[in-house]
C-alpha positions as CSV (number, residue, x, y, z in Angstrom):
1,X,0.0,0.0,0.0
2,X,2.7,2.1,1.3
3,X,4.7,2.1,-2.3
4,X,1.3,3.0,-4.5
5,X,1.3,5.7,-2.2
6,X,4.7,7.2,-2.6
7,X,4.1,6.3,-6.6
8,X,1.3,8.5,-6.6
9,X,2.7,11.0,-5.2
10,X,5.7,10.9,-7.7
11,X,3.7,10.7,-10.6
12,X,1.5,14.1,-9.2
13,X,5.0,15.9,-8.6
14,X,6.2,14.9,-12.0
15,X,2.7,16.3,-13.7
16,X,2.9,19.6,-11.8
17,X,6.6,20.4,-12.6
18,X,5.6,20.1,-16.3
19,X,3.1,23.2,-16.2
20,X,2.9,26.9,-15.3
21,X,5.7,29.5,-16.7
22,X,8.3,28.8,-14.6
23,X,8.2,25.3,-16.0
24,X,8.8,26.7,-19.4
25,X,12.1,27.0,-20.9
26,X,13.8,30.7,-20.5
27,X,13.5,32.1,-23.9
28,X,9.3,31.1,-24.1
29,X,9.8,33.5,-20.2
30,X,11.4,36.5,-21.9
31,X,9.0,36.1,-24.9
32,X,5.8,36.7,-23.2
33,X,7.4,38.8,-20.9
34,X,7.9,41.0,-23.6
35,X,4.5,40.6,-24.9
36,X,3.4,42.0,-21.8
37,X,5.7,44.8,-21.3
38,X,4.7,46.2,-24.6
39,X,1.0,45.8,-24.2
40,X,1.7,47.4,-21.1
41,X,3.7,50.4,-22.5
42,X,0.7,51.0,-25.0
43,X,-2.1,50.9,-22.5
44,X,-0.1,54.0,-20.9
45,X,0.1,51.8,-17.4
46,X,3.8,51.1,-17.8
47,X,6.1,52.3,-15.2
48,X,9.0,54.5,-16.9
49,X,11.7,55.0,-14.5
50,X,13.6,58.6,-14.6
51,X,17.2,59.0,-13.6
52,X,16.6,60.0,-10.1
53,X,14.3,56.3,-9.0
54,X,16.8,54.2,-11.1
55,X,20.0,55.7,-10.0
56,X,18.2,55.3,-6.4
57,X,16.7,51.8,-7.3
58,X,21.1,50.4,-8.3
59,X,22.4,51.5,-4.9
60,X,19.5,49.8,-2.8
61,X,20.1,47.0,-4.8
62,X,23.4,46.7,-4.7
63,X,23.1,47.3,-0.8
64,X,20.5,44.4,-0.4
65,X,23.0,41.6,-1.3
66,X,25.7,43.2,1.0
67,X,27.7,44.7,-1.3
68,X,29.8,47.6,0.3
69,X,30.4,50.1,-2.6
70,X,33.7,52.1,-2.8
């Protein structure tokens, strides 16, 4: 009983990891991300980052993994 169990359970992890869009392969990711991105930019919703948030945006990031800038 015990191993149709654990062969169920195998067989329902091996169907799940073969869906969704992190299952996909990297270059079908950046493809619809692009999609979306441009939809997004002609709707007018976009954000559009001036200099001021991304140069703000770089050093939190680079702070956030620890890294001690010069």
């Amino acid at each position: 009983m015990e191993e149709v169990r654990t062969q169920n359970i195998e067989i329902s992890a091996k169907r799940k990891a073969n869906r969704g869009f992190a299952a996909m392969d990297s270059e079908r990711q950046k493809e619809i991300a692009r999609k979306g991105g441009r939809a997004a930019h002609e709707q007018g919703v976009a954000h559009e980052w001036n200099s001021d948030e991304a140069r703000l945006a770089g050093k939190k990031g680079g702070q956030s993994r620890g890294n001690k800038l010069p």
